[in-house]
TIGU-490515 format. One record per residue: residue in three letters; residue number from 1; x, y, z of N, C-alpha, C, CB in turn. Coordinates in nm, 2 decimals. Glycine has a CB too. Layout:
REM residues N
REC tordo kelum n_east n_north   n_up ca_east ca_north  ca_up c_east c_north   c_up cb_east cb_north  cb_up
REC   ala   NUM      X       Y      Z       X        Y      Z      X       Y      Z       X        Y      Z
...
This chain:
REM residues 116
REC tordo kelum n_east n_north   n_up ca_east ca_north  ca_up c_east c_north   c_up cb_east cb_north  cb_up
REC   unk     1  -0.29   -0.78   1.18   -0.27    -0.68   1.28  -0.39   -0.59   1.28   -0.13    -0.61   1.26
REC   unk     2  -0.42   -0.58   1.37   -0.57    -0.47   1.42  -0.54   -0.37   1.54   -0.74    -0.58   1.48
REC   unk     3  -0.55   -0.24   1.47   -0.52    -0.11   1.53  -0.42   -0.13   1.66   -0.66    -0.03   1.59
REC   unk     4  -0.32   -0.16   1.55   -0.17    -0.16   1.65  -0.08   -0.02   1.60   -0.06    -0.33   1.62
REC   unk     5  -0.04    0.00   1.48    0.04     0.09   1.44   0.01    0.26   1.49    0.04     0.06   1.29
REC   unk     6  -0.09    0.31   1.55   -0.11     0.40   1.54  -0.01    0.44   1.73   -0.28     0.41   1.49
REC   unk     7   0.02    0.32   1.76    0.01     0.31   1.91   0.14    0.31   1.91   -0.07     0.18   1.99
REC   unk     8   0.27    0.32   1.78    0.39     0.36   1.80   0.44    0.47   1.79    0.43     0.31   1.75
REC   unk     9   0.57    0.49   1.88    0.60     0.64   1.88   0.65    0.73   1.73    0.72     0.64   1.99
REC   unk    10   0.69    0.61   1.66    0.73     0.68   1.54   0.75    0.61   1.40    0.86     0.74   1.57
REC   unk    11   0.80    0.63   1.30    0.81     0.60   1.15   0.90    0.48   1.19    0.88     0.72   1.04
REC   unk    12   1.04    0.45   1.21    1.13     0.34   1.23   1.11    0.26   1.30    1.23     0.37   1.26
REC   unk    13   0.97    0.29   1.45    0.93     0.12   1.51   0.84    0.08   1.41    0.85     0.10   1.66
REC   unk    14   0.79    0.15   1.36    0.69     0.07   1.23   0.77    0.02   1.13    0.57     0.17   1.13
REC   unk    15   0.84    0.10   1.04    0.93    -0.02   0.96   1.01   -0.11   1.01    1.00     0.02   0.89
REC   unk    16   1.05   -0.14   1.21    1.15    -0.22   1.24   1.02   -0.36   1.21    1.25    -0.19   1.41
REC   unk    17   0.90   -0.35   1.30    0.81    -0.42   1.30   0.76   -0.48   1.17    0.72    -0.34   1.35
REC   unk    18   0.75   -0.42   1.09    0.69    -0.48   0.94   0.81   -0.54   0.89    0.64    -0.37   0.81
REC   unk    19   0.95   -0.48   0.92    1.09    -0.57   0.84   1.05   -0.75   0.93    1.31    -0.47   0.90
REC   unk    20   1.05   -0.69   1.05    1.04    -0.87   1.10   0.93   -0.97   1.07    1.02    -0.88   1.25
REC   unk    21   0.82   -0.88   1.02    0.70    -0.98   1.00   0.75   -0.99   0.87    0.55    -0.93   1.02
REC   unk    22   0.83   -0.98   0.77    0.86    -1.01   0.66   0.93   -1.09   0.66    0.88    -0.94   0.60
REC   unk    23   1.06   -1.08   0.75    1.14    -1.17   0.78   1.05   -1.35   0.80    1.21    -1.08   0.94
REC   unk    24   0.97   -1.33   0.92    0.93    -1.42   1.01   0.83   -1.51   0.90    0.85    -1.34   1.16
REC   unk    25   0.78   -1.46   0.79    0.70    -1.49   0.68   0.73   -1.61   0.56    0.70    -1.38   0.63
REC   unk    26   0.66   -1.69   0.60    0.68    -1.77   0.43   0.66   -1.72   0.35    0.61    -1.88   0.39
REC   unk    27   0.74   -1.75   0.21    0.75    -1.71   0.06   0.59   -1.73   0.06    0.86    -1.82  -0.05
REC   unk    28   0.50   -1.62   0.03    0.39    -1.67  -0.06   0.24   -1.63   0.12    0.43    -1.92  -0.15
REC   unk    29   0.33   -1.60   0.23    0.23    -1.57   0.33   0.19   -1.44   0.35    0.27    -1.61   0.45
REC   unk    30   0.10   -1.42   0.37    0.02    -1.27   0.37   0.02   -1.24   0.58   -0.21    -1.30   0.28
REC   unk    31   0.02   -1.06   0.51    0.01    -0.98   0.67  -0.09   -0.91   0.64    0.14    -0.88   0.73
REC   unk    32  -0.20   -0.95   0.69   -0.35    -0.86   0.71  -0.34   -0.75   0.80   -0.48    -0.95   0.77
REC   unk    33  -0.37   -0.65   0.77   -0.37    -0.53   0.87  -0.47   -0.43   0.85   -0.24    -0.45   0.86
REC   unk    34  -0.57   -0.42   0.95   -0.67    -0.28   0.95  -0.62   -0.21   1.04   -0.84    -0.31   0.99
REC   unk    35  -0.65   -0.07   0.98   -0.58     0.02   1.06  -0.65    0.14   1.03   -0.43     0.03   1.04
REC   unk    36  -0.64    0.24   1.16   -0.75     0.38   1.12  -0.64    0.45   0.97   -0.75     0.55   1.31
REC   unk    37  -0.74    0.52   0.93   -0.67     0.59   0.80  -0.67    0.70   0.79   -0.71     0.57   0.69
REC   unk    38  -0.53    0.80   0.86   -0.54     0.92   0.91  -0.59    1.04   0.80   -0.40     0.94   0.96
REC   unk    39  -0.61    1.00   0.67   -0.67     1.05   0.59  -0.81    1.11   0.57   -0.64     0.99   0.55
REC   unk    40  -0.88    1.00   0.66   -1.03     1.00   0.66  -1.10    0.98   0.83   -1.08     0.86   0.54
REC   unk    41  -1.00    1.03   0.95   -1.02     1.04   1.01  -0.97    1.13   1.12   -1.03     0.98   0.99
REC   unk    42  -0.85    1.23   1.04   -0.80     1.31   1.09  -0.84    1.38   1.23   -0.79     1.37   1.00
REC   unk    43  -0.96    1.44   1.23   -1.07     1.51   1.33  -1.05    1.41   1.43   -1.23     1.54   1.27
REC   unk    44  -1.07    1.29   1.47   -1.07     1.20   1.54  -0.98    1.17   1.60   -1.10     1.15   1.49
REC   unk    45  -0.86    1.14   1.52   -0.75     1.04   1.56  -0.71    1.03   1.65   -0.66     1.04   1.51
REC   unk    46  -0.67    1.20   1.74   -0.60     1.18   1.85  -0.71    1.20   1.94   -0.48     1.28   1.86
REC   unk    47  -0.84    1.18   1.97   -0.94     1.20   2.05  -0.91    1.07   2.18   -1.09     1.19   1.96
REC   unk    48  -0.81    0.98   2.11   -0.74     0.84   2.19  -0.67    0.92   2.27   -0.64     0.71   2.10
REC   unk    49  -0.59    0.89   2.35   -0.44     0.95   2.44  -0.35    0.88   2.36   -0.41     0.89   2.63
REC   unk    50  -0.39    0.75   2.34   -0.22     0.65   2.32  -0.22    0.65   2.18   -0.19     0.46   2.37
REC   unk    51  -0.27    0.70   2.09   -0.29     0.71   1.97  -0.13    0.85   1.91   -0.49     0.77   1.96
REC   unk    52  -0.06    0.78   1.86    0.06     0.86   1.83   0.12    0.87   1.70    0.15     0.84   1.91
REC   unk    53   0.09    0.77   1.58    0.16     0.77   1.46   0.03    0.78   1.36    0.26     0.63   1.44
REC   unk    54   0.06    0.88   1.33   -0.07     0.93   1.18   0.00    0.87   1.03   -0.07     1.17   1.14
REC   unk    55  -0.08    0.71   0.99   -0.04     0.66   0.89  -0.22    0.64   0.78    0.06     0.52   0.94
REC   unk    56  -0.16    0.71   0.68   -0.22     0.66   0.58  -0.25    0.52   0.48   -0.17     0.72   0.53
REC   unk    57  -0.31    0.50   0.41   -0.33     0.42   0.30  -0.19    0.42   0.22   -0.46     0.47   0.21
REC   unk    58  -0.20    0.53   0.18   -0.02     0.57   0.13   0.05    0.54   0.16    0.05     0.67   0.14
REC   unk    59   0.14    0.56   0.27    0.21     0.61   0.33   0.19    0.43   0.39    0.19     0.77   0.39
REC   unk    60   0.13    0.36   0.44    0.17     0.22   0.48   0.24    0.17   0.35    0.04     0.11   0.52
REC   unk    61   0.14    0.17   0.23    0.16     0.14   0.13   0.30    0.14   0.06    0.08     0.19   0.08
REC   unk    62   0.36    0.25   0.07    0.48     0.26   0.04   0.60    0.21   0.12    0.49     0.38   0.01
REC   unk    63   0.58    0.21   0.27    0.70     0.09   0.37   0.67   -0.03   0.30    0.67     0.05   0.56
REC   unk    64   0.54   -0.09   0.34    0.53    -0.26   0.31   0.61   -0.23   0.15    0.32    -0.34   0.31
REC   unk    65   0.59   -0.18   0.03    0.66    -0.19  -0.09   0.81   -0.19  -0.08    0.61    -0.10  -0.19
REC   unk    66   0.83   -0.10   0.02    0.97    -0.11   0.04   1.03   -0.19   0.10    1.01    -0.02   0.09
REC   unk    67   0.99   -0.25   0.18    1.08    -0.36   0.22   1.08   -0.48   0.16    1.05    -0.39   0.35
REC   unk    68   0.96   -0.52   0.07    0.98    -0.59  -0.03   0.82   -0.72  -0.06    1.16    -0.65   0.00
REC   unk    69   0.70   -0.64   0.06    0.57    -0.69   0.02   0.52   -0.63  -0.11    0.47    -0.66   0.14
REC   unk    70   0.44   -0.72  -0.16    0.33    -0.68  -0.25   0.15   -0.65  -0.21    0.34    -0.80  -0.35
REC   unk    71   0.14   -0.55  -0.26    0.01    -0.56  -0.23  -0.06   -0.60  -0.30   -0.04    -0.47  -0.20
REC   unk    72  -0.13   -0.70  -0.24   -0.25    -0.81  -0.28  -0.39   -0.73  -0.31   -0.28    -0.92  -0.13
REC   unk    73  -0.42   -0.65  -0.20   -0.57    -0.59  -0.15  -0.53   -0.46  -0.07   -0.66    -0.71  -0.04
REC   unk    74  -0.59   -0.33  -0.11   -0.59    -0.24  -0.07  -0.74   -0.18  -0.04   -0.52    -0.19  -0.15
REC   unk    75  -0.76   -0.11   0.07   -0.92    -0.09   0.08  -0.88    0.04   0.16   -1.05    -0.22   0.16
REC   unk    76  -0.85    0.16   0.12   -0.87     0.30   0.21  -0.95    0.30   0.30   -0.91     0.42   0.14
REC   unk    77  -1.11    0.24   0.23   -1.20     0.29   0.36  -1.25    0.17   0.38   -1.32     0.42   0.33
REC   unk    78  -1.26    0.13   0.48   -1.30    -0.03   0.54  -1.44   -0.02   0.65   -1.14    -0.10   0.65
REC   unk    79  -1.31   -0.01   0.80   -1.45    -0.03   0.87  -1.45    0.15   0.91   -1.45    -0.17   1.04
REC   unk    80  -1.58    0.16   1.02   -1.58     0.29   1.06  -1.44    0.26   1.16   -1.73     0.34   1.13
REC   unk    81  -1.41    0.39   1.19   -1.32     0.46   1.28  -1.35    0.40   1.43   -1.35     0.61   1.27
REC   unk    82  -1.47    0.37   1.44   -1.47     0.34   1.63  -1.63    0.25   1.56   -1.50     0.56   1.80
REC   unk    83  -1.62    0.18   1.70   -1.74     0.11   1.71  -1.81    0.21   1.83   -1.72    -0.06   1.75
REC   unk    84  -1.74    0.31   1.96   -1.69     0.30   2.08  -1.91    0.41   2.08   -1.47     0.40   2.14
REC   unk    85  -1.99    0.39   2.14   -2.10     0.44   2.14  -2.17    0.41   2.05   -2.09     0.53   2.14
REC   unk    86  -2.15    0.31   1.97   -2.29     0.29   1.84  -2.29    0.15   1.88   -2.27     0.32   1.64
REC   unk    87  -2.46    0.12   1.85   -2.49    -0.01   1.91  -2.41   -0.15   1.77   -2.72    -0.01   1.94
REC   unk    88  -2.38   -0.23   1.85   -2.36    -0.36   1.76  -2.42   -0.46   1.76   -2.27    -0.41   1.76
REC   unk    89  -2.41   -0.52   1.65   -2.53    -0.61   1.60  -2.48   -0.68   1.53   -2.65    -0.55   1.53
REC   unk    90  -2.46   -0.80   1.48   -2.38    -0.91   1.38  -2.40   -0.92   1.26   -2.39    -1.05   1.41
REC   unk    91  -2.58   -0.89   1.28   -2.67    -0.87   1.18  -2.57   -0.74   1.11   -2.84    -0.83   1.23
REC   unk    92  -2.62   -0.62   1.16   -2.57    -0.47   1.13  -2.44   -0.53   1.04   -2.53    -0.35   1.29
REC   unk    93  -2.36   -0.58   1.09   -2.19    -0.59   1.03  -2.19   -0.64   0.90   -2.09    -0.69   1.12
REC   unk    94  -2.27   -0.81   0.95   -2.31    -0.86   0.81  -2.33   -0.81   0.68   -2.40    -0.92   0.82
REC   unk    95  -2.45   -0.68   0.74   -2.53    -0.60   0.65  -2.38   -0.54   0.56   -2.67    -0.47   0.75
REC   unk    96  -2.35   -0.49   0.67   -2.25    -0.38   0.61  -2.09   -0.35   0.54   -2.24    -0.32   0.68
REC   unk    97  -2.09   -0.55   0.58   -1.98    -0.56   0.52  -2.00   -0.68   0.31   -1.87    -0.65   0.68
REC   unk    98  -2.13   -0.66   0.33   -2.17    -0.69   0.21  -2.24   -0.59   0.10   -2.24    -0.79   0.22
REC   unk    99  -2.21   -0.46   0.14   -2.24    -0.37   0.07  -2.13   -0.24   0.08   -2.36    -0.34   0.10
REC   unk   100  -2.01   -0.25   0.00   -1.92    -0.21  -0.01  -1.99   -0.01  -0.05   -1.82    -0.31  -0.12
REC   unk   101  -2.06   -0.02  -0.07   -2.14     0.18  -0.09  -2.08    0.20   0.06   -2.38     0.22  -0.11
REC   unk   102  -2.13    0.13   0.17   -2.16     0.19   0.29  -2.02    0.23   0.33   -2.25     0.10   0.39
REC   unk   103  -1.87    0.14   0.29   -1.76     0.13   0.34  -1.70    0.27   0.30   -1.69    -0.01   0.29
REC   unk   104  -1.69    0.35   0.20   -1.71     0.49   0.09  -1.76    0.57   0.22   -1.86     0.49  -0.06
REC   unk   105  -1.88    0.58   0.24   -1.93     0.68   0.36  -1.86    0.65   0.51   -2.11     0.65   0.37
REC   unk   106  -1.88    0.54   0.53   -1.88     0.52   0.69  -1.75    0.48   0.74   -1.99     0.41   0.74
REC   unk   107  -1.66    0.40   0.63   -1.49     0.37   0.67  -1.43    0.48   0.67   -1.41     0.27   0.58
REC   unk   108  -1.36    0.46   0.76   -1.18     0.56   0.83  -1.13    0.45   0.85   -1.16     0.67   1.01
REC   unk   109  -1.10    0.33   0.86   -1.00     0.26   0.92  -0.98    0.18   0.74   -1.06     0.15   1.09
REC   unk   110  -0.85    0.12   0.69   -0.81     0.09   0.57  -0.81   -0.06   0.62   -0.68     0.16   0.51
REC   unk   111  -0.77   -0.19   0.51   -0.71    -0.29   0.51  -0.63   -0.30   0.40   -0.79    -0.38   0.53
REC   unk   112  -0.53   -0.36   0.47   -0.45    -0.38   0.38  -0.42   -0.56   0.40   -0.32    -0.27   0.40
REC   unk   113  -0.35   -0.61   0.22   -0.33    -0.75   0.26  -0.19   -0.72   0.17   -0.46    -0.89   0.21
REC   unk   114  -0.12   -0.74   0.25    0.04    -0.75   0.21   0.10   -0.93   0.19    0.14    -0.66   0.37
REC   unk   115   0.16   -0.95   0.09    0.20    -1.12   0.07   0.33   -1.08   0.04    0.10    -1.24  -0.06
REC   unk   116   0.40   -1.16   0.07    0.58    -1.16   0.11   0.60   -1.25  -0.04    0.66    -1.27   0.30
């Protein structure tokens, strides 16, 4: 899942949503999810309109444990917050997703890898 959760109205469509993908899951299948990380992008977040549920690294972390995922892979800071005005490049991404320093400075959005 990629920058979906922020776009719900509240705490209980997110855990109805993650109970079904757990449900819907093989023993031993993973739920990849990047998501902004209202933590490290606070100033930002609501600069969206449809942008409405402020979730954390945390705060995912603790539903998916609750309902009964494990976390595999946790990364607070991942990609940046927006691409929306900075030029892209494949090269650029490549660069930057093989040098985990830059992810520290420049990530707001987390990943998470949840396995059932």
């Amino acid at each position: 899942m990629s920058n979906f959760f922020e776009h719900l109205r509240n705490k209980e469509e997110l855990v109805s949503i993650l109970a079904v993908c757990y449900q819907l899951l093989n023993q031993g299948g993973s739920l990849l999810i990047i998501q902004p990380n209202f933590k490290y992008c606070y100033k930002e977040y609501y600069d969206f309109i449809d942008h409405q549920l402020p979730i954390t690294h945390l705060s995912l972390q603790e539903i998916l444990s609750t309902i009964g995922f494990k976390i595999d892979v946790l990364i607070p800071r991942f990609l940046p917050y927006s691409t929306k005005g900075n030029p892209s490049s494949p090269l650029l991404l490549s660069i930057y997703l093989k040098l985990p320093i830059f992810w520290s400075i420049l990530g707001s959005q987390m990943f998470i890898k949840a396995v059932k």
